[in-house]
N, C-alpha and C positions, 0 to 999 in steps of 0.2 A: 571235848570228845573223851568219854571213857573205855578202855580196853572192857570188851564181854560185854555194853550195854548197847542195843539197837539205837543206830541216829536218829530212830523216829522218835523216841524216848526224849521229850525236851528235857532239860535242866527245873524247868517247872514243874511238869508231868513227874517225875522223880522226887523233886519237893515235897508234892502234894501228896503223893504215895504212903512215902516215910511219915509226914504226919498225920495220916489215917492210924487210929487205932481198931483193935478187934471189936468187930460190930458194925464201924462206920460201913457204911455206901460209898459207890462210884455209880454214878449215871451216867454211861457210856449211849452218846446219842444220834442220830444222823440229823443232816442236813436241816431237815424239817421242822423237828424238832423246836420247841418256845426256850430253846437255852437258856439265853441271857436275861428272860424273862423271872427265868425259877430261880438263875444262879445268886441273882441280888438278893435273896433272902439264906445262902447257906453259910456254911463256917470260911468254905474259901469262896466270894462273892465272885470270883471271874468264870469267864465260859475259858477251860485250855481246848485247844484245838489240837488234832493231830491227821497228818496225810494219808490217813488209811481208811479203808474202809473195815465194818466192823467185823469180819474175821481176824484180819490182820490185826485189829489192836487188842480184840480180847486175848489172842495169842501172847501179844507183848505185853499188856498186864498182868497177865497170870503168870505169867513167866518171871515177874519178881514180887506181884502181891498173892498172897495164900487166901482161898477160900476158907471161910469161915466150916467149920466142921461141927458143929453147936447148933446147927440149924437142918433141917432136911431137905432143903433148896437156897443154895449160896447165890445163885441168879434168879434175876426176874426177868421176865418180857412182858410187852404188849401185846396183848388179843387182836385181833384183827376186827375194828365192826361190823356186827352184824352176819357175822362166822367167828364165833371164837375157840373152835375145835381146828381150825387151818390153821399151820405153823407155816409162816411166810421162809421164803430160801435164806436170807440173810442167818436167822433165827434157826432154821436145820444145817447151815453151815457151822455154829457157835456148839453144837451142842456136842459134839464128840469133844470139843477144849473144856468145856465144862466137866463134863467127866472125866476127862486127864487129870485136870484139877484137883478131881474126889469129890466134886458134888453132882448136883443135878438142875432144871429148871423147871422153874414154874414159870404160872401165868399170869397178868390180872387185866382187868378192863382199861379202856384206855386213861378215863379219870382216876381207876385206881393206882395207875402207873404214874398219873401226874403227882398224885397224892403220896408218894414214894421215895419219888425223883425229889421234892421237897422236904423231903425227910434227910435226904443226902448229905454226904461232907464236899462231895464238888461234882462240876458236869464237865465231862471232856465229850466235846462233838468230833464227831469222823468227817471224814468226806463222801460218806457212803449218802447217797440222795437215793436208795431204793426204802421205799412204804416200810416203815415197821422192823425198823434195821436200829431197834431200842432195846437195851439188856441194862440192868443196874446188879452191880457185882458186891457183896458181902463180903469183906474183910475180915480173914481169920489171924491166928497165931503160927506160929514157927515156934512149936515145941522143942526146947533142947534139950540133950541126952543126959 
């Protein structure tokens, strides 16, 4: 346990953090989600898992990893099929974090999102089981003074 870090924050989750550099990916995922399917193919092969659902963890990863500022959407989500202008609640819950952040989101199809999500440096799944409760997060820098 560290002073100032949330318990939900594994010691893994914090590992894998610290060794993202500017540009990698987080594919933050729900339940449903083919995790462990994509994760065997990234830089860190495991699915981390964490007890929130995804409000709550994009809160706690932003909260120590920086959007990427180099891009003009540091998040992604999934479209919804077959309506890809509905932004599902999970995904209108995340978006004012996003903007706290200093970015913004975009969107893409659901195979574009797979196609993404494998592009990643790791996948942490939620415990959130609501439809489309999928965001992958852009890794920026901590400029210093």
């Amino acid at each position: 346990m560290l002073k100032g870090i949330n318990p939900n924050i594994s010691p893994e989750l914090l590992y894998v953090l610290a060794q993202m550099g500017h540009g990698d990916d987080l594919a933050i995922v729900d339940r449903n989600f083919p995790a462990a399917a994509i994760a065997r193919g990234l830089a860190y092969d495991r699915v981390l898992t964490i007890g929130t659902r995804l409000q709550g963890t994009v809160g706690l990863v932003t909260s120590l990893l920086p959007l990427d500022t180099f891009v003009s959407a540091a998040a992604t989500s999934m479209q919804v099929v077959g309506d890809p202008d509905t932004i599902p609640e999970p995904i209108q819950e995340i978006i004012p974090i996003i903007e706290k952040a200093g970015s913004s989101l975009q969107s893409v199809d659901r195979f574009g999102f797979y196609d993404f999500a494998r592009g990643s440096f790791a996948i942490l799944q939620t415990m959130d089981t609501r439809l489309y409760s999928n965001v992958i997060l852009k890794k920026g820098v901590i400029a210093q003074p």
